[in-house]
N, C-alpha and C positions, 0 to 999 in steps of 0.2 A: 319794186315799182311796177304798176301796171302798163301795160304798152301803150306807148301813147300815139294815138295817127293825128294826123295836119286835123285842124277844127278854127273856125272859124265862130269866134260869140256872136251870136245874133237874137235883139228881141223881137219876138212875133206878136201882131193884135190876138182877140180874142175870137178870131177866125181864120189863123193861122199863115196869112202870108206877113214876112218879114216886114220891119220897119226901120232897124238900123243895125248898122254893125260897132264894134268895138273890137280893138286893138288890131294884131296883125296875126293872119294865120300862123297857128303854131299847134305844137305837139302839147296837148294840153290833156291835163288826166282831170281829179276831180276839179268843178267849180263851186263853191260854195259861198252862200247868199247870207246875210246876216237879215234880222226881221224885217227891216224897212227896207231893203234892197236896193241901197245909193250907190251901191260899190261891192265887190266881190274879194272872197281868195283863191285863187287857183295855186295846182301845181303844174308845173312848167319846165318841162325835161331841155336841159342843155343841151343842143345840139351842138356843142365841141366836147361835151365829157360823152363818158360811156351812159348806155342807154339806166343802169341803175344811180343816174344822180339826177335829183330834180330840187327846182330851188320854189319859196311862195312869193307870189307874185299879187299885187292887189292890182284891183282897176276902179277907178272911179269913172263912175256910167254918166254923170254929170258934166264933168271934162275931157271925158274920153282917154283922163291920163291912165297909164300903165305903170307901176313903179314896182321895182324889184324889192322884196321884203328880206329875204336872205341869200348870201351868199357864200356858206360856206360848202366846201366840197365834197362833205356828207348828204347822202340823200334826206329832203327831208319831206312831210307829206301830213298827210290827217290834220285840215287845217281846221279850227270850229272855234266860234266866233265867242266873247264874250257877251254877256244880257246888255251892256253899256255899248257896248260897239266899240270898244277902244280898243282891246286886243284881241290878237289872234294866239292860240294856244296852239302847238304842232309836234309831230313827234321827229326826232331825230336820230341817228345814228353816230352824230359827231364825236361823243363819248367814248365808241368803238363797241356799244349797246343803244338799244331803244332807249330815249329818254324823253319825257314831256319838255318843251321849252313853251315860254309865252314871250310875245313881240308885240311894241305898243306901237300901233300903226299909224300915229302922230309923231312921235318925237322919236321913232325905232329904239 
């Protein structure tokens, strides 16, 4: 996993001073956008494990909710969205190898 420092989501107008934030400063690596851009996936390194486990974390930008997508204590990462927007496809190490998994961000 890539290191992750404290970040703060914030969208900016189209001249670049902020206009709101979303969720709580965290050690956050990639975020990724699906095409309409209602809600996101990030990776989000657990600050009680060691710095190589990070879990997916979605945010809905519309409620400002945060909700944890996995939890298992393999790292996992490379999160990329479905053309539907239903799920999210990631890879993982839970196996004790890289392995593709996919997670339906409705019904987990």
């Amino acid at each position: 996993m890539e290191r992750a420092t404290l970040a703060q989501l914030t969208w900016f107008d189209r001249q670049g001073r902020p206009t709101s934030t979303v969720a709580e400063r965290a050690p956050y690596t990639p975020v990724v956008l699906p095409r309409r851009g209602r809600r996101a996936t990030l990776v989000r390194a657990d600050s009680q494990a060691t710095e190589e486990n990070g879990d997916l974390w979605d945010v809905d930008f519309a409620g400002g909710i945060v909700s944890r997508l996995t939890t298992d204590p393999a790292h996992d990462s490379d999160p990329s969205w479905s053309p539907d927007e239903r799920r999210v496809a990631f890879t993982s190490f839970r196996l004790g190898r890289s392995a593709i998994f996919v997670k339906d961000v409705n019904s987990g």
